[in-house]
Residue frames as a rotation matrix with the C-alpha (Angstrom) as fourth column:
UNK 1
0.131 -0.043 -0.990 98.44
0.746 -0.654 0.128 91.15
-0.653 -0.755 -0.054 113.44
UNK 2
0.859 0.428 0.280 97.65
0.508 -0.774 -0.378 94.36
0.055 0.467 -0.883 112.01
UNK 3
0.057 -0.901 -0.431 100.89
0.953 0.177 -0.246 96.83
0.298 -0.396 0.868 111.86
UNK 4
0.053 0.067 0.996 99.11
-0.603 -0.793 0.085 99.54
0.796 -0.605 -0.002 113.59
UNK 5
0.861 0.373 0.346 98.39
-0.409 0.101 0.907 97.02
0.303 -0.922 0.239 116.19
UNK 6
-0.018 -0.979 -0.201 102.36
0.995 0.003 -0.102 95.66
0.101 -0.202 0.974 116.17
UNK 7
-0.439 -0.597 0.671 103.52
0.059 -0.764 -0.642 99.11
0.897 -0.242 0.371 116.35
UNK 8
-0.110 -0.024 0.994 101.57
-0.636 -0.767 -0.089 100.06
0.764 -0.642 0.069 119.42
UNK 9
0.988 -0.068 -0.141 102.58
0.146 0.727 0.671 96.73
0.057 -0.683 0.728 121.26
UNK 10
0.003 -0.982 0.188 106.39
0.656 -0.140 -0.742 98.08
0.755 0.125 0.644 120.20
UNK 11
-0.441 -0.259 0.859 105.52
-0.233 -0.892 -0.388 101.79
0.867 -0.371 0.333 121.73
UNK 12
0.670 0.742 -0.031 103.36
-0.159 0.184 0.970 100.28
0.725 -0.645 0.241 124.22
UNK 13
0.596 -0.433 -0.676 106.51
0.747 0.608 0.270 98.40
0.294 -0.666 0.686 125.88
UNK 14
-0.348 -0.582 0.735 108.71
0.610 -0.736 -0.294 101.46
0.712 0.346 0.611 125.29
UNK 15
0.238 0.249 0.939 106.58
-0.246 -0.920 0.306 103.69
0.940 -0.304 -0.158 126.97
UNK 16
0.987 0.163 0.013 106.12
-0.057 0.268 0.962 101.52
0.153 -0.950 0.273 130.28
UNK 17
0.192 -0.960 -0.206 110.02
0.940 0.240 -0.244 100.56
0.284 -0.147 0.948 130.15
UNK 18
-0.682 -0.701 0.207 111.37
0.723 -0.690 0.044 104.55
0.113 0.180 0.977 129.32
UNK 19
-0.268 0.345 0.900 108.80
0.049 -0.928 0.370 106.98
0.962 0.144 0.232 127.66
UNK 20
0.344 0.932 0.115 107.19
0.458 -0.273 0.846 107.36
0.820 -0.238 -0.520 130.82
UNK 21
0.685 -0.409 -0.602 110.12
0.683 0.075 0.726 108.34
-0.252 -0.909 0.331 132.44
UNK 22
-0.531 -0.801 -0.275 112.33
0.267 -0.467 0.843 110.16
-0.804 0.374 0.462 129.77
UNK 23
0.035 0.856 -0.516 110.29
-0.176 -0.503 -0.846 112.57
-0.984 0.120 0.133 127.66
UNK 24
-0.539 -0.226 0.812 109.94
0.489 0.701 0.519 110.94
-0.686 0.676 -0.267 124.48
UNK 25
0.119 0.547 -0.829 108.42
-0.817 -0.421 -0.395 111.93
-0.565 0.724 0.396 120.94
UNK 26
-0.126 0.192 0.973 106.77
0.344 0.929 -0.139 108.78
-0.931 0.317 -0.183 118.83
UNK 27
-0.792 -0.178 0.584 106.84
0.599 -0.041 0.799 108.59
-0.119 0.983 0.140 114.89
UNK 28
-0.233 0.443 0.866 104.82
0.375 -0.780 0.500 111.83
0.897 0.442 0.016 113.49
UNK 29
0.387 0.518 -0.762 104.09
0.908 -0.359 0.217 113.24
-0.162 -0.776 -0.610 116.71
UNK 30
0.961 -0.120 -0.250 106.28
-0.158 -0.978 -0.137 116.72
-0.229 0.171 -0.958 115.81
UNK 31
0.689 -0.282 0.667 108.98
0.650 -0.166 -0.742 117.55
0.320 0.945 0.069 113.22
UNK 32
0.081 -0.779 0.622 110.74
-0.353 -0.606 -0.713 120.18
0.932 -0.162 -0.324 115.41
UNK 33
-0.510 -0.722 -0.467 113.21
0.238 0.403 -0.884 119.78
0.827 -0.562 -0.033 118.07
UNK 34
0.460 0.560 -0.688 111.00
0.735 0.195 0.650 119.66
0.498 -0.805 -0.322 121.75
UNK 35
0.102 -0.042 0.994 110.97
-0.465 -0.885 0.010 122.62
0.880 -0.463 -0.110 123.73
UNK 36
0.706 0.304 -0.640 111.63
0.383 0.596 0.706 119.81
0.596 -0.743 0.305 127.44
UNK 37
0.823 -0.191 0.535 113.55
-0.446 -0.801 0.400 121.00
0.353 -0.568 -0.744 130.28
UNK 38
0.458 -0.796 0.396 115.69
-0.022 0.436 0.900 118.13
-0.888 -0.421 0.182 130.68
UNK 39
0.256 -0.725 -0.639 118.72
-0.933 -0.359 0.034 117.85
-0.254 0.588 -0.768 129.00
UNK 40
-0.981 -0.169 0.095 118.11
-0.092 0.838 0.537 113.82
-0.170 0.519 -0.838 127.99
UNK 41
0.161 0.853 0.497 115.16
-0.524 0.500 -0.689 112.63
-0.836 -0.149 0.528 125.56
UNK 42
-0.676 -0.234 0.699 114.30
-0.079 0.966 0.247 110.52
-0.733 0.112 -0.671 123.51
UNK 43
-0.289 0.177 -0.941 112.93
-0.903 -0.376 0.207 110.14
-0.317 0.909 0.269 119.93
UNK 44
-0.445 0.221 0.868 111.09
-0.148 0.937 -0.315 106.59
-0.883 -0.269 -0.385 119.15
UNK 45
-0.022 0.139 -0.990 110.90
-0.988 -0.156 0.000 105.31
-0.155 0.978 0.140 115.36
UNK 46
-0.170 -0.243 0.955 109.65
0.056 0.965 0.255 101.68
-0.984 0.097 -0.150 114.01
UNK 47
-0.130 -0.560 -0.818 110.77
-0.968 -0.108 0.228 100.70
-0.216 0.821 -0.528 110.67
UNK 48
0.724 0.369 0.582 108.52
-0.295 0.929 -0.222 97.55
-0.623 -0.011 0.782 109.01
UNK 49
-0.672 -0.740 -0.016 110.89
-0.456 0.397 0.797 95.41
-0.583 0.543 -0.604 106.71
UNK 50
-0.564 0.491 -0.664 110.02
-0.383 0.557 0.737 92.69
0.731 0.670 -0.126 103.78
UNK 51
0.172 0.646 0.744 106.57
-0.849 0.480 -0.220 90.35
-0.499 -0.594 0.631 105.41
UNK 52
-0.471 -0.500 -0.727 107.60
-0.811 0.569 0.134 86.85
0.346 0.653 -0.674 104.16
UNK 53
0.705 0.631 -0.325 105.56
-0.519 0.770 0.370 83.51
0.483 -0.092 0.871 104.38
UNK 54
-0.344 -0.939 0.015 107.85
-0.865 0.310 -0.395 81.19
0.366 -0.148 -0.919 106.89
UNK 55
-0.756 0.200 0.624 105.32
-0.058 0.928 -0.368 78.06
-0.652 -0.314 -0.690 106.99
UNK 56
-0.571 0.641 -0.513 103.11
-0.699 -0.051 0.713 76.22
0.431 0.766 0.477 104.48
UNK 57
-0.906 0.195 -0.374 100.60
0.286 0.936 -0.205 74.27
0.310 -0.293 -0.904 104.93
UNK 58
-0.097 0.878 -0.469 96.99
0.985 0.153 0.084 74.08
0.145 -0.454 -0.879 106.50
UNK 59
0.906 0.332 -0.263 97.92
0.421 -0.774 0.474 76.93
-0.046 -0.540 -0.841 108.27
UNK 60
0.068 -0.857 0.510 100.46
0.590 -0.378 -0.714 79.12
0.805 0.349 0.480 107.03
UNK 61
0.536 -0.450 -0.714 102.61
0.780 -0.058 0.623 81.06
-0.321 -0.891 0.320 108.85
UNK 62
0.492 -0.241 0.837 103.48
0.695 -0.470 -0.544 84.77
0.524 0.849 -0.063 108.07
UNK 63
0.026 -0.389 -0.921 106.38
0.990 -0.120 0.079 86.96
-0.142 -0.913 0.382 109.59
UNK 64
0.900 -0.048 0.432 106.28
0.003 -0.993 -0.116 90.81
0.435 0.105 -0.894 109.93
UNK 65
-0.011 -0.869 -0.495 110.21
0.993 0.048 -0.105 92.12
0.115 -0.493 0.862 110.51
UNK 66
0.739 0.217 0.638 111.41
0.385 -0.913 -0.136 95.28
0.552 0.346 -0.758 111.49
UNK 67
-0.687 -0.673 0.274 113.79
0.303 -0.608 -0.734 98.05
0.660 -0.421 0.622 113.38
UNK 68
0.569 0.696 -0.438 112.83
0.805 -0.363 0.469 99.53
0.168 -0.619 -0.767 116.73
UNK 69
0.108 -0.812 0.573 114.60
0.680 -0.360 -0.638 102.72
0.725 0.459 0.514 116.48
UNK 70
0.944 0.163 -0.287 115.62
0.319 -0.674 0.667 105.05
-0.084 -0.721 -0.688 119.73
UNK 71
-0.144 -0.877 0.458 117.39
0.518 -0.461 -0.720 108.17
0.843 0.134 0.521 119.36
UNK 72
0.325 0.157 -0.933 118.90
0.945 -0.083 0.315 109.06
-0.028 -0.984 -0.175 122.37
UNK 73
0.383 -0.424 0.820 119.64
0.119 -0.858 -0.499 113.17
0.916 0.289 -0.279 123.25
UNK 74
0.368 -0.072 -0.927 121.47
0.828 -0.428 0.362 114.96
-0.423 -0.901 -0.098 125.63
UNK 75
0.868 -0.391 -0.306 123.16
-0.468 -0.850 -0.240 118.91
-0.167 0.352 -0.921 125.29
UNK 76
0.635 -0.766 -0.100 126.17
0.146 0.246 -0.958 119.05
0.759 0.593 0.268 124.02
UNK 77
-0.128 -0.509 0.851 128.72
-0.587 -0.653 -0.479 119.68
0.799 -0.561 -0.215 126.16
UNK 78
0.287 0.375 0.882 127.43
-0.955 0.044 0.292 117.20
0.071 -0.926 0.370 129.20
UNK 79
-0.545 -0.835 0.079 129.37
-0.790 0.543 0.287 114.21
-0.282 0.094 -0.955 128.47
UNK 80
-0.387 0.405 -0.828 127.93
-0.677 0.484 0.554 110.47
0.625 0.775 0.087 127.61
UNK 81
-0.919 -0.203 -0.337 127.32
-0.065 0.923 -0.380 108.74
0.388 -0.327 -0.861 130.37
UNK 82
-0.203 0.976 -0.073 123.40
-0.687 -0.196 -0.700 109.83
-0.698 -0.092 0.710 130.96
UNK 83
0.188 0.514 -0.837 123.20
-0.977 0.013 -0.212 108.95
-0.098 0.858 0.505 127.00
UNK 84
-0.445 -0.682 -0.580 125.40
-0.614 0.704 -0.357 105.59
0.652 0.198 -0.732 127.76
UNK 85
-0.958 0.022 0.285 123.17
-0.228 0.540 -0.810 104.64
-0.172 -0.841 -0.512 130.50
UNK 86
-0.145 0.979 -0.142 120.12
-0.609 -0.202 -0.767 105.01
-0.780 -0.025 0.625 128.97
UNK 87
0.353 -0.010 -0.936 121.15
-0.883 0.327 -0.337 102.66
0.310 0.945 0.107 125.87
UNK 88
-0.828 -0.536 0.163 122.42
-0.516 0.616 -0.596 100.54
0.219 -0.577 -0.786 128.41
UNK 89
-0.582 0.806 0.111 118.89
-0.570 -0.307 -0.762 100.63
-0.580 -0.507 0.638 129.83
UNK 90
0.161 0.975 -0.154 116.82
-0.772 0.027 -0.635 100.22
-0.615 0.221 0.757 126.67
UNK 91
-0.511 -0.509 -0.692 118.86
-0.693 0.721 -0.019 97.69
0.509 0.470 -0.721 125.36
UNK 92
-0.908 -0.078 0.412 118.26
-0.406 0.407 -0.818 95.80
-0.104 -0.910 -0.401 128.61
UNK 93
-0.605 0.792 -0.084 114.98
-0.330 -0.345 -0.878 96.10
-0.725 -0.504 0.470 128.00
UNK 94
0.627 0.607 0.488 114.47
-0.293 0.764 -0.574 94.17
-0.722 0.217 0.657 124.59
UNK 95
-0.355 -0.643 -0.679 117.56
-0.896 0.442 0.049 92.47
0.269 0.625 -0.733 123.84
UNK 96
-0.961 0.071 -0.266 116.29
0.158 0.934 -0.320 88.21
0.226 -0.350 -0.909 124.03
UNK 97
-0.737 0.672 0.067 112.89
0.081 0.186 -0.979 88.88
-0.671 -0.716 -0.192 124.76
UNK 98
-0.818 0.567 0.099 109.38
0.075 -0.065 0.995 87.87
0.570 0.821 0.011 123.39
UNK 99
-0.794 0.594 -0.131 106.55
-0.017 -0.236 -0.972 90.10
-0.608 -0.769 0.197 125.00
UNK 100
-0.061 0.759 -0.648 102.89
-0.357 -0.623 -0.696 89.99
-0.932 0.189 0.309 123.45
UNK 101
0.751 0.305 0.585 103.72
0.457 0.399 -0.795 88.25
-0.476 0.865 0.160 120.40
UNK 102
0.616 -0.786 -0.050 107.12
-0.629 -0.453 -0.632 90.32
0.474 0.421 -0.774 119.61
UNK 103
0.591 -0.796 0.126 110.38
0.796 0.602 0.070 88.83
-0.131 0.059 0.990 119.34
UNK 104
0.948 -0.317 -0.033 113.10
-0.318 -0.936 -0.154 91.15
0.018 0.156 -0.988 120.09
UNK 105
0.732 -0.657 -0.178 116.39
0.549 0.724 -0.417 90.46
0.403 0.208 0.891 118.64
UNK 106
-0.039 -0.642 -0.766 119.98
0.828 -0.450 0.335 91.98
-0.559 -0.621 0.549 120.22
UNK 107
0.951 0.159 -0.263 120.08
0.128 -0.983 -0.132 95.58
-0.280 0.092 -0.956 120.25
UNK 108
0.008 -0.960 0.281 123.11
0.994 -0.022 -0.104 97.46
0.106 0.281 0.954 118.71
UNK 109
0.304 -0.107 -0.947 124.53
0.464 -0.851 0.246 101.20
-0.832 -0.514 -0.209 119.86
UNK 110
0.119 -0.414 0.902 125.74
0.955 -0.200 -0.217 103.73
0.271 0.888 0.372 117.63
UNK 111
0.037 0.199 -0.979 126.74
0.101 -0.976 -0.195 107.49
-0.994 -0.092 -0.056 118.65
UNK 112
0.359 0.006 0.933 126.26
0.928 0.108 -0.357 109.40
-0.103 0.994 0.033 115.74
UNK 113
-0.649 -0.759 0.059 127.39
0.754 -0.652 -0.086 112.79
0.104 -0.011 0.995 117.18
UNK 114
-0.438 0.457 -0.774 126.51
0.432 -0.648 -0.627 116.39
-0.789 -0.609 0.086 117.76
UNK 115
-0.695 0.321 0.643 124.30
0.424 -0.539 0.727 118.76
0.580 0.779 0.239 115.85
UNK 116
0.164 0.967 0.197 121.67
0.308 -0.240 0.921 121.30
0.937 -0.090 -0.337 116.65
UNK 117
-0.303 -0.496 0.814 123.25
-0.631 -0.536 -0.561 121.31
0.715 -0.683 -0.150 120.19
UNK 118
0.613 0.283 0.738 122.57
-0.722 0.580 0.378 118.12
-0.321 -0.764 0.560 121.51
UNK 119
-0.599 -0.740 -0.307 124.70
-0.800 0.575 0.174 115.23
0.048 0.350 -0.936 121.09
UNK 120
0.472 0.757 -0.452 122.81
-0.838 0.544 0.037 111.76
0.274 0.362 0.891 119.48
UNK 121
-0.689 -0.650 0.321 123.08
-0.629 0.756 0.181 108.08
-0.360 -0.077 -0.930 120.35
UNK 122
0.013 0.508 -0.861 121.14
-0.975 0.198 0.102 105.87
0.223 0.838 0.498 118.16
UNK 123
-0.285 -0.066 0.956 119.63
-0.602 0.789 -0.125 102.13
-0.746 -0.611 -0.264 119.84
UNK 124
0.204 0.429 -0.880 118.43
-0.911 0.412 -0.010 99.89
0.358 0.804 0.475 116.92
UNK 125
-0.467 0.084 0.880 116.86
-0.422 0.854 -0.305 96.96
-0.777 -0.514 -0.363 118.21
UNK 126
-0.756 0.366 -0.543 115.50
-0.534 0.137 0.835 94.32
0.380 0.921 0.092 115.54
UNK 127
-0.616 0.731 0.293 112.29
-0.687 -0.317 -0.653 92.62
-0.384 -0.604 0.698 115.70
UNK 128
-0.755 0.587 -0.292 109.56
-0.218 0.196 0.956 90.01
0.618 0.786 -0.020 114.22
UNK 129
-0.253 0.935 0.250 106.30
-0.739 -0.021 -0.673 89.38
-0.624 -0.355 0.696 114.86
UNK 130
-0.985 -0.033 0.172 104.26
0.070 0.823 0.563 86.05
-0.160 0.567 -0.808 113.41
UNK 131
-0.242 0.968 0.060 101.05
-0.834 -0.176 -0.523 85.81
-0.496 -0.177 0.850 111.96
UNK 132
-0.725 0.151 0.672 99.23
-0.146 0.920 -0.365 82.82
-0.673 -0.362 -0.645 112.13
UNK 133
-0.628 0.555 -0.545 96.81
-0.777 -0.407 0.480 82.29
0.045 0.725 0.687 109.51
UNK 134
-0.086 0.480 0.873 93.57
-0.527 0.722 -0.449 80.29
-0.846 -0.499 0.190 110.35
């Protein structure tokens, strides 16, 4: 698997799960802060790790790791439980689960705090993917 074509089986689930509900910006899509009318989105970042050989033989066996990264926003000032449900949410959504050929490992929270006038919460879900080699 290619890791354009892993990434957009990552944003693919993402979108159907969230983006398509909670306005969302995907790695390089824009650099400044969204002009959106609600006061929760969402920022969506995957991070490949080391690719390591984890079977020999006839047919080897190669793994692609990585970070799914969602930063959550809301304004400042509007308390956490929007930003606490929604990490609730996308956790939910791929802690334990292998969709498509992705393995998603347990998600972990993190607030990281205000700036800019929005306050940040930060999902980081890990990941691998196998490639089979004929």
């Amino acid at each position: 698997m290619t890791y354009e074509a892993l990434e957009n089986l990552i944003r693919s689930r993402y979108h159907d799960k969230v983006g398509k509900f909670v306005p969302t910006i995907y790695d390089n899509e824009s650099e400044e802060k969204p002009n959106f009318p609600d006061d929760l989105w969402t920022r969506v970042a995957i991070r490949h790790g080391e690719k390591s050989q984890v079977q020999l033989g006839e047919k080897r066996t190669w793994r692609n790791i990585g970070l799914l990264f969602v930063q959550i926003f809301v304004k400042t000032g509007t308390g956490s439980q929007q930003s606490m449900n929604l990490a609730d949410r996308v956790s939910s959504y791929f802690k334990g689960v292998s969709v498509d050929g992705v393995t998603y490992k347990t998600p972990s929270v993190f607030h990281v705090g205000s700036s800019d006038g929005y306050y940040q919460m930060n999902v980081q879900c890990p990941f691998y993917a196998d490639d089979l080699e004929a």
